[in-house]
Z-matrix of the N, CA and C atoms (Angstrom, degrees):
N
C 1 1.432
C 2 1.523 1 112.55
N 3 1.092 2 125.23 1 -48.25
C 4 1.279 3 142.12 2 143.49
C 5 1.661 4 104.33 3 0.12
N 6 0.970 5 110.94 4 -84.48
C 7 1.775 6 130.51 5 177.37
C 8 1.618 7 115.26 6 -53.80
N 9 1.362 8 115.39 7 -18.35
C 10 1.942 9 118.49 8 152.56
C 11 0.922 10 91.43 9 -57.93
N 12 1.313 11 128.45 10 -67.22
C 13 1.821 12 134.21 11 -130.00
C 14 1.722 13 107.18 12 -68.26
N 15 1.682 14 106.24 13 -41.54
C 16 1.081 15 130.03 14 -166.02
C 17 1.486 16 98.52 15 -63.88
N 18 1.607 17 125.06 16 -50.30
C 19 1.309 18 139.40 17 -154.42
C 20 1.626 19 107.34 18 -69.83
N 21 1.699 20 104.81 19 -41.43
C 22 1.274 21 113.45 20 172.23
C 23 1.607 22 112.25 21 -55.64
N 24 1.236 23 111.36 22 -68.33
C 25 1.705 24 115.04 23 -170.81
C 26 1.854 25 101.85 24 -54.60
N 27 0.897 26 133.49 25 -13.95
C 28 1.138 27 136.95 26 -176.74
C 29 2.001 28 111.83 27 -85.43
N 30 1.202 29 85.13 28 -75.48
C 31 1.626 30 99.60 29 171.36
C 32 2.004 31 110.25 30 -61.88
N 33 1.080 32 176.43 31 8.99
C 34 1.214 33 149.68 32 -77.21
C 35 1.490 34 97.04 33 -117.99
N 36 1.465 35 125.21 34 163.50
C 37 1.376 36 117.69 35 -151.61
C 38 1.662 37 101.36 36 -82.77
N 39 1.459 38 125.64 37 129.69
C 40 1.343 39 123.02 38 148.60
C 41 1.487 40 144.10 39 8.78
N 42 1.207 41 106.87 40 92.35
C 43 1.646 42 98.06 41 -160.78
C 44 1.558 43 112.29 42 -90.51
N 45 1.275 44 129.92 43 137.08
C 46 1.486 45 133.58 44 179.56
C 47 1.396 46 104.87 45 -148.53
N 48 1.860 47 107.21 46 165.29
C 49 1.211 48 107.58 47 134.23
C 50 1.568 49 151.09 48 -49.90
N 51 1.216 50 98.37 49 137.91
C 52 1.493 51 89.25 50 -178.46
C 53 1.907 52 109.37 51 -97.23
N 54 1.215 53 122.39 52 -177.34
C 55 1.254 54 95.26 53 170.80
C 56 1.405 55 132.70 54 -122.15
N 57 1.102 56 101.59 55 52.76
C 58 1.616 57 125.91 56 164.42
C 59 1.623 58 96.94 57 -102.20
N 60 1.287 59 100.67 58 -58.23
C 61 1.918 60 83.46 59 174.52
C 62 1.263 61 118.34 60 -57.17
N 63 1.178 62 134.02 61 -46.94
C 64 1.345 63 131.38 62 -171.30
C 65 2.225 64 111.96 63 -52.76
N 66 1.782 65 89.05 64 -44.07
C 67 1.610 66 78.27 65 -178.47
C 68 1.461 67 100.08 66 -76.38
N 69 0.999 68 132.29 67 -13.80
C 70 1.362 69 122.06 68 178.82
C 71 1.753 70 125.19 69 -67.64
N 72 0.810 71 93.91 70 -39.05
C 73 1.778 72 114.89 71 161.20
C 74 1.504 73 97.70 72 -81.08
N 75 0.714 74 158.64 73 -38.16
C 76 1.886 75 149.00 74 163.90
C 77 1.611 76 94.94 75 -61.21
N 78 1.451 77 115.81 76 -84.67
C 79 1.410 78 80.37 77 -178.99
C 80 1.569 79 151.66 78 -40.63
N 81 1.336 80 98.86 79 -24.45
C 82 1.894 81 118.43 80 177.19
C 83 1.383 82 94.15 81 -67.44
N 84 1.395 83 127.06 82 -53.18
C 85 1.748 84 124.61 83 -177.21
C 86 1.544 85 115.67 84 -64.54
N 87 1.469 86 124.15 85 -23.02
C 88 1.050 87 110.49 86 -173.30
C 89 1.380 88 92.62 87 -99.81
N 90 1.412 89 138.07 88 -5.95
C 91 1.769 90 111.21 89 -176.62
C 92 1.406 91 98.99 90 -99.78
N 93 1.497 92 102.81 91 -13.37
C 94 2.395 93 100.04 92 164.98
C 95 1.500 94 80.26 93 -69.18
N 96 0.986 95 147.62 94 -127.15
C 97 1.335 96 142.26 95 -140.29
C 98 1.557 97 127.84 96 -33.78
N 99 0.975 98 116.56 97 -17.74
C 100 2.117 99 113.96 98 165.66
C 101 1.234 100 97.01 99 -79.39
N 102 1.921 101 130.11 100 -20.70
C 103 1.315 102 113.23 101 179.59
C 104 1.357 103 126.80 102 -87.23
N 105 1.457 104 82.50 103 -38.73
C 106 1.909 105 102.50 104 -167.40
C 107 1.506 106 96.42 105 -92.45
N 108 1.323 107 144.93 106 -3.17
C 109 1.712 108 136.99 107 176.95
C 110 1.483 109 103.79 108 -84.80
N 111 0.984 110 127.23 109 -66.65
C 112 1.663 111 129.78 110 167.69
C 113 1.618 112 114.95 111 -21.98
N 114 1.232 113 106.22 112 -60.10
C 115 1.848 114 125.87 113 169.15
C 116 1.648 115 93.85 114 -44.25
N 117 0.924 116 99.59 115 -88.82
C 118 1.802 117 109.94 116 -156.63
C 119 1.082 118 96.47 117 -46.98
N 120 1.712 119 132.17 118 -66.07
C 121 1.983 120 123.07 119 -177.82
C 122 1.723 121 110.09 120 -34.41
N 123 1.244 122 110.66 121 -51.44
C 124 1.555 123 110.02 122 -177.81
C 125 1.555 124 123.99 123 -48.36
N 126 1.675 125 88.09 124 -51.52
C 127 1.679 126 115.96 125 172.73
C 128 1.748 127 100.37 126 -32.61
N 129 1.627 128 106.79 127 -63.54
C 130 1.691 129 115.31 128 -144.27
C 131 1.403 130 68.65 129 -80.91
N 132 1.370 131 138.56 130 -57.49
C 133 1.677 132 118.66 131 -147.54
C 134 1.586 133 95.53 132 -54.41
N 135 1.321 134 133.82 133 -62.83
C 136 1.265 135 130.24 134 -168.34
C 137 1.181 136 118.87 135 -41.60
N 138 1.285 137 117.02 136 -31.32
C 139 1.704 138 130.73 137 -177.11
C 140 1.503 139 115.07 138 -67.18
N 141 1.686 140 102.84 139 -45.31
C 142 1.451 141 103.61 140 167.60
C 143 1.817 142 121.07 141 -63.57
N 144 1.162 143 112.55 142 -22.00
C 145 1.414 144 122.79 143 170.12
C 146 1.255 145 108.24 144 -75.08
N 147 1.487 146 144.10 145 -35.23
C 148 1.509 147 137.00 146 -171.00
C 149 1.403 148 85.71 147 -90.40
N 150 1.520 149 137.70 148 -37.51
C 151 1.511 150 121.20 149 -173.83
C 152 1.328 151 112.69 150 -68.91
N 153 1.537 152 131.60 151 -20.15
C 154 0.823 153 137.11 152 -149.94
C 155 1.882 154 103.34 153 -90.87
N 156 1.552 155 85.19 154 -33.05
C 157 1.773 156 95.57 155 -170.34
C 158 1.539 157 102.09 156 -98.18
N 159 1.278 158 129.03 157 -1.49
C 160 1.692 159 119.18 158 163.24
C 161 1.663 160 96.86 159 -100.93
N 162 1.255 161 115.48 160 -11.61
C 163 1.838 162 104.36 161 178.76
C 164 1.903 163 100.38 162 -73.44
N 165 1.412 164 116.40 163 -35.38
C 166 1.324 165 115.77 164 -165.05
C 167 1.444 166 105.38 165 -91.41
N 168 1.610 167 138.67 166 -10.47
C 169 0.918 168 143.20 167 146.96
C 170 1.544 169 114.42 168 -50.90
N 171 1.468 170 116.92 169 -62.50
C 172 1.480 171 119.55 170 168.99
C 173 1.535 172 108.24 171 -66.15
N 174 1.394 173 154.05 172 25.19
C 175 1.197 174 131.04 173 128.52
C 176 1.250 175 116.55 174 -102.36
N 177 1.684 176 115.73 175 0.14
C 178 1.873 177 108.18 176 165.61
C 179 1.389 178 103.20 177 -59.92
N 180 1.319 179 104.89 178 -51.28
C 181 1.483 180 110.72 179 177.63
C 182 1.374 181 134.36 180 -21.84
N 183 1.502 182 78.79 181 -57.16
C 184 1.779 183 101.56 182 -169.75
C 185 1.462 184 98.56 183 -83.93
N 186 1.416 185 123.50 184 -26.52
C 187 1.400 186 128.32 185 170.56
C 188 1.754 187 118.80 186 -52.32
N 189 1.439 188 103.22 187 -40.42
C 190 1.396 189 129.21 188 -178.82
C 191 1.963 190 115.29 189 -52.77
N 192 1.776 191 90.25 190 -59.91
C 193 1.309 192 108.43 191 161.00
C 194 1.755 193 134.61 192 -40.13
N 195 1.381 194 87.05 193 -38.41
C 196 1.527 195 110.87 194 -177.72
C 197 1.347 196 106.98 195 -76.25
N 198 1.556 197 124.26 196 -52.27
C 199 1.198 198 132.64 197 164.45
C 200 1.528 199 116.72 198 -46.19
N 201 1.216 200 132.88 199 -31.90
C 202 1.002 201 136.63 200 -172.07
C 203 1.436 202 105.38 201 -76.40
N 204 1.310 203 130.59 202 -50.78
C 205 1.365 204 133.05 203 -155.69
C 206 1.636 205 100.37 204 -96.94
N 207 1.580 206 118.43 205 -26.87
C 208 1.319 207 101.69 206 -154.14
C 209 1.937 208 85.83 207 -104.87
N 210 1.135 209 113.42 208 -22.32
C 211 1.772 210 124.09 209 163.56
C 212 2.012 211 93.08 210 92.61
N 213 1.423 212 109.70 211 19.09
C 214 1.596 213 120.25 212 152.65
C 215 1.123 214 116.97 213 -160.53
N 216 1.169 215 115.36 214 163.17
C 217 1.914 216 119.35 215 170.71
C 218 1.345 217 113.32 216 -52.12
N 219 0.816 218 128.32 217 175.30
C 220 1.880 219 135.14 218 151.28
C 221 1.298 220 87.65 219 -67.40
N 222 1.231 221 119.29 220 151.42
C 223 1.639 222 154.43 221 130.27
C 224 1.349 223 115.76 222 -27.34
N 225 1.275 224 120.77 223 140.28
C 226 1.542 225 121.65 224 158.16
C 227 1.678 226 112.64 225 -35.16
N 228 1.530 227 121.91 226 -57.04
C 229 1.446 228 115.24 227 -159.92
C 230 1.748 229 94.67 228 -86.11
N 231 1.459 230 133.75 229 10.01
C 232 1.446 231 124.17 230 -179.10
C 233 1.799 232 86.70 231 -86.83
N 234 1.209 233 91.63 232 -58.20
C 235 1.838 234 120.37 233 -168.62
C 236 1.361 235 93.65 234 67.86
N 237 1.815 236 106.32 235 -141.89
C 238 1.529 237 104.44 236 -170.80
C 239 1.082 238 118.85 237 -100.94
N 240 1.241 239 126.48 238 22.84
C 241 1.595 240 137.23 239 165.08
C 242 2.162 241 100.60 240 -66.85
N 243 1.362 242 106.79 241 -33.98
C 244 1.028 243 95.87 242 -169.81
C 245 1.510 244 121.95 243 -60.73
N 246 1.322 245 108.47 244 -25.91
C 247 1.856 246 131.86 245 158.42
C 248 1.714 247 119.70 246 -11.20
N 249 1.739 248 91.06 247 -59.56
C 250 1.475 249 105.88 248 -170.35
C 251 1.460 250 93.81 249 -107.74
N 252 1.344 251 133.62 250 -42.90
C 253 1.717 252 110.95 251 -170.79
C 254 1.734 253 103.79 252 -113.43
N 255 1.303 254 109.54 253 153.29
C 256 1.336 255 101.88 254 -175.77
C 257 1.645 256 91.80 255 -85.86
N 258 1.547 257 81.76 256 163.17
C 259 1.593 258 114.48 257 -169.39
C 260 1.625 259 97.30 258 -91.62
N 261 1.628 260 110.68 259 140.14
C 262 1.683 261 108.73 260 172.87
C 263 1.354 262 110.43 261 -56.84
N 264 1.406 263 107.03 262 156.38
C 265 1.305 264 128.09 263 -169.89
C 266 2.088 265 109.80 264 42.26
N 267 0.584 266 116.69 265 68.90
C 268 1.728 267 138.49 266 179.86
C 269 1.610 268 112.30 267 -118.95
N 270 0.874 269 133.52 268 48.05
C 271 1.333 270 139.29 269 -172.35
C 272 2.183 271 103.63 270 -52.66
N 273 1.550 272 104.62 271 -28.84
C 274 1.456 273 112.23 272 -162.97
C 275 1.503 274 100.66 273 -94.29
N 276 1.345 275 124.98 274 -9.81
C 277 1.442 276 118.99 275 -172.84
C 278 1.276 277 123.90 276 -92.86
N 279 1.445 278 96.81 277 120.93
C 280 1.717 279 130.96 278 -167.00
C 281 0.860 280 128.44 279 -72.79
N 282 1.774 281 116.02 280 -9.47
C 283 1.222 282 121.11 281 -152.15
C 284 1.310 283 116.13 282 -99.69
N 285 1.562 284 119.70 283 -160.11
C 286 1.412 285 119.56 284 19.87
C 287 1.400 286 101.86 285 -100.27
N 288 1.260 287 95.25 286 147.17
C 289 1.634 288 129.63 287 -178.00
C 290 1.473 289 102.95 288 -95.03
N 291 1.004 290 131.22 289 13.53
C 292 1.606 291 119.52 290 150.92
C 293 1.939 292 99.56 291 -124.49
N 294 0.739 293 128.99 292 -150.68
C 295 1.589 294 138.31 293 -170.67
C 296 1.573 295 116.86 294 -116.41
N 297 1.611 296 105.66 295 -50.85
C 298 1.360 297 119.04 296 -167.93
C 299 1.310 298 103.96 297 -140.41
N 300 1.348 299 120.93 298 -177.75
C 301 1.963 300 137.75 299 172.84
C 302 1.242 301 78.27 300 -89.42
N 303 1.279 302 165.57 301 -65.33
C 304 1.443 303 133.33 302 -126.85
C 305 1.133 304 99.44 303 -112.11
N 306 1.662 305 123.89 304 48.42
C 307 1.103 306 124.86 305 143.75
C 308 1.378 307 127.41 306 -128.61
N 309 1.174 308 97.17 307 24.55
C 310 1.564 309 113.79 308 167.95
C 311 1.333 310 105.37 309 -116.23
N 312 1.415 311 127.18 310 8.78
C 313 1.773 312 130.00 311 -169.74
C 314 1.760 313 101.60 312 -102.77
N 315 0.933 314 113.31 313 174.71
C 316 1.600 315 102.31 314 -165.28
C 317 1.721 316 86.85 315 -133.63
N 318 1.324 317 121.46 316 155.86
C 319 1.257 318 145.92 317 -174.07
C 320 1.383 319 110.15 318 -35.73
N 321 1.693 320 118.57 319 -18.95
C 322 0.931 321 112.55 320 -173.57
C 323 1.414 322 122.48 321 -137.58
N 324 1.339 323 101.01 322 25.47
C 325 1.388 324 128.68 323 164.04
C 326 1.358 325 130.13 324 91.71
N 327 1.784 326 100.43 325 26.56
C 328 1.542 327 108.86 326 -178.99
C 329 1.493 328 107.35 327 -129.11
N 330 1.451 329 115.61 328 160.93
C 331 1.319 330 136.31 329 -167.99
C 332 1.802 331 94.23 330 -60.34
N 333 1.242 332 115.53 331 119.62
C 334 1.770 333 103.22 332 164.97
C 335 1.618 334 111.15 333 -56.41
N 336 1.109 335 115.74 334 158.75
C 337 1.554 336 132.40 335 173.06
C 338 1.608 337 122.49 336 -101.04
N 339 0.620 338 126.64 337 151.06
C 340 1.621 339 130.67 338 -170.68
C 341 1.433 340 110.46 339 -135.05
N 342 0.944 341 135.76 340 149.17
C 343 1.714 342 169.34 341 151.65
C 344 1.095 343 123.70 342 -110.84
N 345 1.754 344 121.16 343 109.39
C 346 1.229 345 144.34 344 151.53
C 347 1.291 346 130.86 345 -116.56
N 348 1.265 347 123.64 346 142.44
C 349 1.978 348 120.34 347 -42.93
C 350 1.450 349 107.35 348 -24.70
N 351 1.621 350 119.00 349 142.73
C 352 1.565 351 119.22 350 161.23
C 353 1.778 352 117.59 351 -76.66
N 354 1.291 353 109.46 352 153.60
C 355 1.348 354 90.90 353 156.62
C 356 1.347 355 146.70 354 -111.77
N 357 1.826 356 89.88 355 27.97
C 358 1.467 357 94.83 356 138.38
C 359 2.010 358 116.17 357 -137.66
N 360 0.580 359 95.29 358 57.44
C 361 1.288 360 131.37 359 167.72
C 362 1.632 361 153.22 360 144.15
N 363 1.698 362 149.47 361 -145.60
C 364 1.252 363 116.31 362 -176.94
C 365 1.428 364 98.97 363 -63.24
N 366 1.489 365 117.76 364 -33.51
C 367 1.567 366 102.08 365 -168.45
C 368 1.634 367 106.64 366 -143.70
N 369 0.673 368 152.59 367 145.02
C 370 1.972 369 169.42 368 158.57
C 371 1.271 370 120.39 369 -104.29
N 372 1.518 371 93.92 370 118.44
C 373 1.370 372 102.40 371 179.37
C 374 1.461 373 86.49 372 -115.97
N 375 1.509 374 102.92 373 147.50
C 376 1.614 375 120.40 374 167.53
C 377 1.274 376 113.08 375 -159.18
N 378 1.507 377 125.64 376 167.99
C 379 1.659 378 148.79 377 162.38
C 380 0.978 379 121.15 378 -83.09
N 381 1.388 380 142.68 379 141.02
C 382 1.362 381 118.91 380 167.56
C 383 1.607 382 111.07 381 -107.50
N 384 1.564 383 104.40 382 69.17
C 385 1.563 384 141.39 383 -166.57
C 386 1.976 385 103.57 384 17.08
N 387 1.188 386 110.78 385 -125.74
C 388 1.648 387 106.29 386 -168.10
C 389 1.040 388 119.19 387 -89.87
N 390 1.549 389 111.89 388 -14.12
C 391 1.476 390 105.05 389 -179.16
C 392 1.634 391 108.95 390 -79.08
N 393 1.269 392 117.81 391 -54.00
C 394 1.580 393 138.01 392 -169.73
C 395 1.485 394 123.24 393 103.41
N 396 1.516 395 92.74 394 24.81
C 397 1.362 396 99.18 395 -142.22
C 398 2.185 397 75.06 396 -102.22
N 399 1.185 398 127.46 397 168.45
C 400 1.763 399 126.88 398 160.15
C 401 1.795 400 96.44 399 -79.53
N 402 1.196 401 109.10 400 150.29
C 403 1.565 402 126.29 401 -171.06
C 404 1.343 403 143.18 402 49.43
N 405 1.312 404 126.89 403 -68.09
C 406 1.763 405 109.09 404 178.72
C 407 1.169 406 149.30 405 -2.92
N 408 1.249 407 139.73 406 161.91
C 409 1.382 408 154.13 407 152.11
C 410 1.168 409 132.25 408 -19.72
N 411 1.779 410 118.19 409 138.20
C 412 1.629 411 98.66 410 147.80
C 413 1.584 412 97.90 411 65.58
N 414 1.569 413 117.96 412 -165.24
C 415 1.135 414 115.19 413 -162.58
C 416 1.884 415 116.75 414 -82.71
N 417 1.629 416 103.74 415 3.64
C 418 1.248 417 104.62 416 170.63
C 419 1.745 418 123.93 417 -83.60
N 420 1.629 419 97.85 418 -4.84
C 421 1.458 420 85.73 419 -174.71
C 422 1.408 421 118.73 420 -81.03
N 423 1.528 422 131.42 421 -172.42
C 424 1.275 423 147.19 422 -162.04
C 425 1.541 424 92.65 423 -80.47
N 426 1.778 425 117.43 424 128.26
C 427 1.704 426 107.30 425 148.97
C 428 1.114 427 108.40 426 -136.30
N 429 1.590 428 97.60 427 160.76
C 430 1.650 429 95.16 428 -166.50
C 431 1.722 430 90.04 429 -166.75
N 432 1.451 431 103.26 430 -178.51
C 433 1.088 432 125.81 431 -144.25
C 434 1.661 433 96.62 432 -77.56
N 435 1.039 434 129.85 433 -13.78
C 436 1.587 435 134.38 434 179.52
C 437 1.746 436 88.53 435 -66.83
């Protein structure tokens, strides 16, 4: 009898979850996530809005450049395509003065827009953020290089 006793303390029974713990830790993971998912989406949406307004700063820039060589902006119907391909009849264009096309695209997958004269300065480039819509809120409103 001796040698049961022994076999037990030796072998000892299998340890696991049971499954009350397990949903209990599922529930703890899913209320970190109804808290902390809301946070972080906002986080990245905002991010596309600050990328959006140093991307349109770097094509005043490159707008600037353009001005320099061609001795005016592009036109409304060139807009900022004219950046990367020259515009017909352009005899002065140096470029391209940006690198690539997807740097004239805005965070959310549209061509930026331009204004000449701007009204807030000679020229404005802006998005009209996620919606595409002119004005709104939050991450739908307009940003731009002002």
């Amino acid at each position: 009898m001796k040698k049961d006793v022994d076999m037990e303390t030796k072998h000892p029974r299998e340890a696991g979850f049971t499954l009350l713990e397990l949903l209990v830790v599922l529930a703890i993971l899913g209320l970190l996530a109804a808290i902390v998912g809301p946070q972080v989406i906002r986080y990245l949406d905002s991010s596309k809005s600050q990328s959006a307004r140093v991307q349109a700063k770097n094509i005043v820039a490159a707008l600037n450049l353009f001005k320099l060589d061609a001795s005016r902006y592009p036109t409304q119907e060139e807009g900022v395509q004219a950046l990367v391909k020259a515009p017909a009849n352009m005899p002065n264009w140096n470029g391209p003065y940006l690198p690539q096309d997807s740097a004239i695209v805005d965070p959310w997958g549209r061509t930026y827009l331009m204004k000449v004269p701007g009204e807030h300065g000679e020229v404005d480039v802006y998005s009209l953020g996620s919606d595409g819509q002119p004005g709104g809120t939050g991450e739908a409103r307009d940003v731009g290089s002002w």
